[in-house]
C-alpha positions as CSV (number, residue, x, y, z in Angstrom):
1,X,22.8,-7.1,-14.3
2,X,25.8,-6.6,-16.3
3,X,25.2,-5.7,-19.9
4,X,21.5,-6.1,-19.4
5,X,18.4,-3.8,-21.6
6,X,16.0,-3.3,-18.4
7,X,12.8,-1.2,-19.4
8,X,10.3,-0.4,-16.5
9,X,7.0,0.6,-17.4
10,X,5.3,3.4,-15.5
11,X,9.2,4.6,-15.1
12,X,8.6,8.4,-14.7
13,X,6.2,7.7,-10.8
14,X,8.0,7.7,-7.9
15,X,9.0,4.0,-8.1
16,X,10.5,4.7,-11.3
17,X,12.4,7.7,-10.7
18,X,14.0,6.0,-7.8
19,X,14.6,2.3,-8.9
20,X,16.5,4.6,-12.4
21,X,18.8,6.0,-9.6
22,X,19.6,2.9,-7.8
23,X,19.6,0.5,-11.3
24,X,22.3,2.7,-12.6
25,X,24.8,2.0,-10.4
26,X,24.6,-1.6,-11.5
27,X,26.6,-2.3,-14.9
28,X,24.0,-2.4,-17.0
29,X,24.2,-1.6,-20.8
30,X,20.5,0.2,-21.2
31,X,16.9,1.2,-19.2
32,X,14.0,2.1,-21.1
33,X,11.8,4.3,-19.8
34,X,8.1,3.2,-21.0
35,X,5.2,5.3,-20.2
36,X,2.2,8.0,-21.9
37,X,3.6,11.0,-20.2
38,X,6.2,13.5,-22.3
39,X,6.1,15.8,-19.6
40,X,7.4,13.6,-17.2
41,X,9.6,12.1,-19.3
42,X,11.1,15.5,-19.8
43,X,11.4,16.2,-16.1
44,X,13.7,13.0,-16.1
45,X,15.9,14.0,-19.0
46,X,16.7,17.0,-16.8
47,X,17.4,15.1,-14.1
48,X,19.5,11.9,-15.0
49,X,22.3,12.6,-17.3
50,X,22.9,9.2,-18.6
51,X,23.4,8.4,-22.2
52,X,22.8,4.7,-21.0
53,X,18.3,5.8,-20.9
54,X,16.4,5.9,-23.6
55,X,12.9,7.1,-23.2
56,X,9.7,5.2,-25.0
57,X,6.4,7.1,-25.4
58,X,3.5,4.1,-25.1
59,X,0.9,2.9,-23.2
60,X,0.8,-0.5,-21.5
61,X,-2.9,-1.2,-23.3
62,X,-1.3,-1.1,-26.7
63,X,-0.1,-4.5,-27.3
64,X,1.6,-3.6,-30.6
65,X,3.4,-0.9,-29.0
66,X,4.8,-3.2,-26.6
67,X,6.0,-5.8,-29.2
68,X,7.8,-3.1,-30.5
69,X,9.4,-1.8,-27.2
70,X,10.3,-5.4,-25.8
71,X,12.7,-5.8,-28.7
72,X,15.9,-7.1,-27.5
73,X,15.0,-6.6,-23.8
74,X,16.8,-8.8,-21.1
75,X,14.3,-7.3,-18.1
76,X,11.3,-6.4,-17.3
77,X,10.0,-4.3,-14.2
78,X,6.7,-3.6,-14.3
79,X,5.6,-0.5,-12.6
80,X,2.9,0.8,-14.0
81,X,-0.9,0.7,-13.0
82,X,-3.9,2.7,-11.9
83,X,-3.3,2.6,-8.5
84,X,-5.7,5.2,-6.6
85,X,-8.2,3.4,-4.9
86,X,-11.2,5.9,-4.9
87,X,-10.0,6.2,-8.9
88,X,-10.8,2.6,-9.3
89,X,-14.0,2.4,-8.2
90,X,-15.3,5.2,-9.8
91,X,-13.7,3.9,-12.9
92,X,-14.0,0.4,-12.3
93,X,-13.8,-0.6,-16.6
94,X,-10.5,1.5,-17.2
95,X,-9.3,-0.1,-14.1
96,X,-9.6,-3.4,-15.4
97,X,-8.1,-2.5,-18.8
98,X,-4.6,-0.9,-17.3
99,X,-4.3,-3.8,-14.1
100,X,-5.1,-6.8,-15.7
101,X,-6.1,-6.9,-19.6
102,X,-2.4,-4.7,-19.8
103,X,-0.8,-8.0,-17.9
104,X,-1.8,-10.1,-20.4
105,X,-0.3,-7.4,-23.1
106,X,3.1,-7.6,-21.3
107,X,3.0,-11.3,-20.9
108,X,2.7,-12.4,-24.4
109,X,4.8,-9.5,-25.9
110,X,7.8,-10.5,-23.4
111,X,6.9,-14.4,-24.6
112,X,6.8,-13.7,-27.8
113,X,10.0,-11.3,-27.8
114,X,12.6,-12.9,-25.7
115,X,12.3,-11.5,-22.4
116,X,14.3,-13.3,-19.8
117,X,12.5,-12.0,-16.4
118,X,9.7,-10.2,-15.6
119,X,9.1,-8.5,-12.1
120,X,5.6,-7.3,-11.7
121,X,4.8,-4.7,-9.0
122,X,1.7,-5.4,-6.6
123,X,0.5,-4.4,-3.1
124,X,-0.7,-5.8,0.2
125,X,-4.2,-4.6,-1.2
126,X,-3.8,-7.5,-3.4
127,X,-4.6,-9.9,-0.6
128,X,-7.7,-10.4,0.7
129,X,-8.8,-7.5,-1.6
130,X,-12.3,-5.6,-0.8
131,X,-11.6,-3.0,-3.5
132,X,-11.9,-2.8,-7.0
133,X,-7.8,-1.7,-7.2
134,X,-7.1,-4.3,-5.0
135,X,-9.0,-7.3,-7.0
136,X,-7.3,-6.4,-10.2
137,X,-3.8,-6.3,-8.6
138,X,-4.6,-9.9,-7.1
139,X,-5.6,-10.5,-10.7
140,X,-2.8,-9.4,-12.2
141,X,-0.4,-11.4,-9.8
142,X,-2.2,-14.8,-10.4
143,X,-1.5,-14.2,-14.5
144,X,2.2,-13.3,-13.9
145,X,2.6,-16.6,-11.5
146,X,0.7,-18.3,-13.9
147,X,2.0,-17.1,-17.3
148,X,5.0,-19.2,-16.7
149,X,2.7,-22.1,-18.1
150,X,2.8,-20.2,-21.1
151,X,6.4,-20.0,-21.9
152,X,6.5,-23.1,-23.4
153,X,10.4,-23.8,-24.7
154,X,11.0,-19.9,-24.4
155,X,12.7,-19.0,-21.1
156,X,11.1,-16.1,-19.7
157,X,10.2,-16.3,-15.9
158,X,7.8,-13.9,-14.0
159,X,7.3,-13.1,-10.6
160,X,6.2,-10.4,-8.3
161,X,6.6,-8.4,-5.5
162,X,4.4,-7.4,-3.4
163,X,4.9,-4.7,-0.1
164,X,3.0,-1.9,1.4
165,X,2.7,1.3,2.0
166,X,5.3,3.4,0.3
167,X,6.7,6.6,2.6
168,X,5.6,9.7,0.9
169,X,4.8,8.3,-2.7
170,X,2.7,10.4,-5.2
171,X,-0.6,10.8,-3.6
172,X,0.4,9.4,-0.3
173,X,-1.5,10.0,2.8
174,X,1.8,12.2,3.6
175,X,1.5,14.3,0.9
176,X,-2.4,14.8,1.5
177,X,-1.4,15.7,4.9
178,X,1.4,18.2,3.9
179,X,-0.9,20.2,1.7
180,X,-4.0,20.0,4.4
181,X,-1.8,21.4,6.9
182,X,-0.6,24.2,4.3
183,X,-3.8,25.0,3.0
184,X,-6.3,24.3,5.8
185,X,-4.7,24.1,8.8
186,X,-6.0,20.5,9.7
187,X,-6.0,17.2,8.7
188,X,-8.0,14.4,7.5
189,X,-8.3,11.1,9.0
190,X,-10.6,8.3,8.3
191,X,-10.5,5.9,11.6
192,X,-8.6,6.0,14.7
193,X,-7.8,2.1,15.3
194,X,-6.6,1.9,11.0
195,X,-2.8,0.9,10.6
196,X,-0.6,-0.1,7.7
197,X,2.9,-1.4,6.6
198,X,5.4,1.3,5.6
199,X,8.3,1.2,3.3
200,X,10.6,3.9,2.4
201,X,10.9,3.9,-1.5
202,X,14.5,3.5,-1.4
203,X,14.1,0.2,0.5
204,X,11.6,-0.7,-1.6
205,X,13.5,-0.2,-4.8
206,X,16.2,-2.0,-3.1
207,X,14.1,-5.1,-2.5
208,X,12.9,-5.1,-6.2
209,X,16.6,-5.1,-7.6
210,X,17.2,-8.0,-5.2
211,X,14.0,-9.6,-6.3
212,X,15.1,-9.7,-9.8
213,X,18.4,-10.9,-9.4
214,X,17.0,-13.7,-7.4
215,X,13.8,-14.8,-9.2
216,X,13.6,-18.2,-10.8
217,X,9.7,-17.5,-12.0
218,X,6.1,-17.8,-10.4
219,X,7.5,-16.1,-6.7
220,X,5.7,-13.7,-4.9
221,X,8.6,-11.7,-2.9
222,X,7.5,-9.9,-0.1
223,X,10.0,-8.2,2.8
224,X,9.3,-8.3,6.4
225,X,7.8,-4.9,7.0
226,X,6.6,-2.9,10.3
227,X,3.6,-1.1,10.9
228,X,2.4,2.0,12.3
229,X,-1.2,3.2,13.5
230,X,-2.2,6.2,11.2
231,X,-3.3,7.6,14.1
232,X,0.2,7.8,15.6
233,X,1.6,8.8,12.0
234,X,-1.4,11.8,11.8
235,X,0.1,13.0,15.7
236,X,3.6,13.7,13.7
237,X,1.7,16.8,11.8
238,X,-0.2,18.2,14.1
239,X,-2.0,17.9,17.6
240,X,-5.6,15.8,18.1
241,X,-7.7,19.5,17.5
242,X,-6.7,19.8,14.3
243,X,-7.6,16.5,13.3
244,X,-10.7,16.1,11.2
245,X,-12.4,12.4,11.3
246,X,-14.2,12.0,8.4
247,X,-15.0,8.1,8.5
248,X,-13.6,4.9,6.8
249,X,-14.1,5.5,3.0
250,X,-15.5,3.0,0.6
251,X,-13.4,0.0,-0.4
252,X,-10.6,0.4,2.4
253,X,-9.5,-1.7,5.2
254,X,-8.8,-1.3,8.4
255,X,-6.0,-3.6,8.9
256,X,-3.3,-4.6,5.4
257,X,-2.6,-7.8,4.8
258,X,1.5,-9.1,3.2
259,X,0.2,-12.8,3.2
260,X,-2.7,-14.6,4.2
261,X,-3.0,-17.8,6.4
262,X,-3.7,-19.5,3.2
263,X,-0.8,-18.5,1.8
264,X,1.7,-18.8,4.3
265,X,1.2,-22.6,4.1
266,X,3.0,-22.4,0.8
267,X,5.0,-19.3,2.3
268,X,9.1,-19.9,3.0
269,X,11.0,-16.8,5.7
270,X,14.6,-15.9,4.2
271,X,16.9,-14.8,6.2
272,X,14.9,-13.3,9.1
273,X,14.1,-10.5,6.0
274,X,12.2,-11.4,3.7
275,X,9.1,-14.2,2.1
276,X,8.5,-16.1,-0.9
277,X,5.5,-17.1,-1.8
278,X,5.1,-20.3,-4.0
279,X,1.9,-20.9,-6.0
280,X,1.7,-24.6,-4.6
281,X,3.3,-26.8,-2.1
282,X,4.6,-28.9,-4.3
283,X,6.5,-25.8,-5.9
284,X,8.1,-24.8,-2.2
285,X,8.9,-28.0,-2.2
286,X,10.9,-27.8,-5.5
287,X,12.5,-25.1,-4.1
288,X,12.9,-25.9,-0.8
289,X,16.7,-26.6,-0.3
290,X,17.4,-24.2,-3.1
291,X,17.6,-21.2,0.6
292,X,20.9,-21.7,3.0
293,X,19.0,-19.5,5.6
294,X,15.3,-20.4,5.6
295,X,13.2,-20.6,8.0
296,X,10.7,-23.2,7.2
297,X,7.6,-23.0,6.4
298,X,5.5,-20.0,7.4
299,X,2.8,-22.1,9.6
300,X,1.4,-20.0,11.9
301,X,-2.2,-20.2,10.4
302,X,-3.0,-16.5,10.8
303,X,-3.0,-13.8,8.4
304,X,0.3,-11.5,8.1
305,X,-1.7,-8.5,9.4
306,X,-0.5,-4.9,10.3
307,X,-2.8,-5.5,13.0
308,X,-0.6,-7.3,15.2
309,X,3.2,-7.2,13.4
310,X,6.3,-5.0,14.9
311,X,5.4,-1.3,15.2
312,X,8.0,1.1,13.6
313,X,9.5,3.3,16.3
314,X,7.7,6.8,16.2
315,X,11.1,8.6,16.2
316,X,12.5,6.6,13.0
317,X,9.0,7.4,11.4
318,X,9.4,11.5,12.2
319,X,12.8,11.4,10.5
320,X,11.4,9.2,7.4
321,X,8.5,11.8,6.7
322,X,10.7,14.8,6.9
């Protein structure tokens, strides 16, 4: 990291604003904050009082303007996305523009300009996806692993990283249930038996920076997460009265998936902590001996559900949420 340009697009979300606190503390030279939003940008100027950012006005479908931003950049985190899952379907074109015809954007101008890693942020809706957000974020991860073909003599690498649920992000069940409880008095909760990985952002932010410094191109990172029914999760803000069932909504799933049983054929363990997922066997074979602390390959021939994976303890969820 030392001496390095890092630019995140999407910096001024919740993912940015944190992984600009923790990427900081590194030695790097500059981060670029890319992203439409002034406003937000302005929030940040208030907060961080580093002369080491530099804020870009641009959006992520304007290739031009990321030519022009990628300029001398060493990395690349790539944050931003539409990300709201009823948003998506109801605006299933734009969605496709800003997940996936974006990628291709960022891919040729970091080609094209130099870029020596690019991290690319997904989700466990990636997997098995039954949603429109979720098929353009496993759309977007195949043309990251895959745009390493493209390098040619150039030495840029992407990879991704991919996790789940983050603990009280913008638009997070948590904050829906903060102002329900404010406002109405009662909560909202789609299906009794639904459950999902959790990550708190600053573990989250902490994986990515580890990610990056470890990436080689065309992984999928993914950390061992635990789960948590919603239902148990919804019992934190109030009692079962006040809970309102209102029915599984339209493109979600029950149960998240980190990896599926396809996958984990070509999935390595690291360190009892964390996966990598290779886009062939024959490139975890590559790789293979490259770990001191594997585990092997990930055979178990079953999806890497929330379903049936370590729950978090209740307690250590009631101080997370607070």
């Amino acid at each position: 990291m030392k001496n390095k340009k890092i630019l995140i697009t999407g910096g001024t979300g919740t993912f940015g604003n944190a992984f600009v606190k923790r990427i900081l503390k590194e030695d790097v030279k500059k981060v670029y904050i890319f992203s439409r939003d002034e406003c937000k940008q302005w929030k940040m100027r208030e907060q961080f009082k580093d002369e080491r950012i530099q804020y870009l006005i641009g959006d992520i479908r304007d290739k031009d303007r990321l030519y022009r931003a990628f300029e001398g950049i060493n990395y690349v985190i790539h944050a931003a996305a539409q990300k709201h899952v009823p948003s998506c379907e109801y605006n299933p074109i734009e969605a496709v523009k800003t997940n996936i015809n974006s990628a291709e954007n960022i891919i040729n101008a970091a080609i094209d300009r130099g870029v020596e890693k690019v991290l690319s942020i997904s989700t466990d809706k990636a997997v098995k996806p039954i949603n429109l957000y979720g098929c353009t974020k496993a759309v977007m991860e195949k043309l990251f692993i895959h745009g390493n073909n493209y390098c040619g003599n150039k030495n840029t690498k992407f990879s991704c990283v991919r996790y789940g649920n983050v603990i009280g992000s913008r638009g997070s069940v948590i904050e829906l249930w903060n102002k329900q409880m404010k406002d109405e008095g009662h909560i909202s909760l789609t299906d009794l038996n639904m459950t999902r990985f959790w990550i708190t952002i600053e573990n989250a932010v902490e994986f990515v920076v580890k990610s990056l410094k470890l990436m080689e191109g065309e992984e999928i990172f993914i950390p061992k997460l635990k789960c948590l029914e919603v239902r148990k999760l919804a019992q934190l803000f109030t009692n079962d009265k006040n809970i309102k069932m209102i029915g599984i909504r339209q493109g979600e799933k029950l149960h998240e998936i980190l990896f599926s049983k396809e996958e984990s054929q070509r999935t390595i363990e690291i360190d009892n902590s964390f996966f990598i997922v290779y886009p062939s066997i024959y490139k975890l074979n590559l790789n293979y001996d490259r770990w001191d602390n594997h585990k092997g390959m990930f055979f178990n021939n079953n999806d890497y559900s929330s379903m049936d994976q370590d729950e978090i303890n209740i307690k250590e969820m009631e101080k997370l949420i607070k």
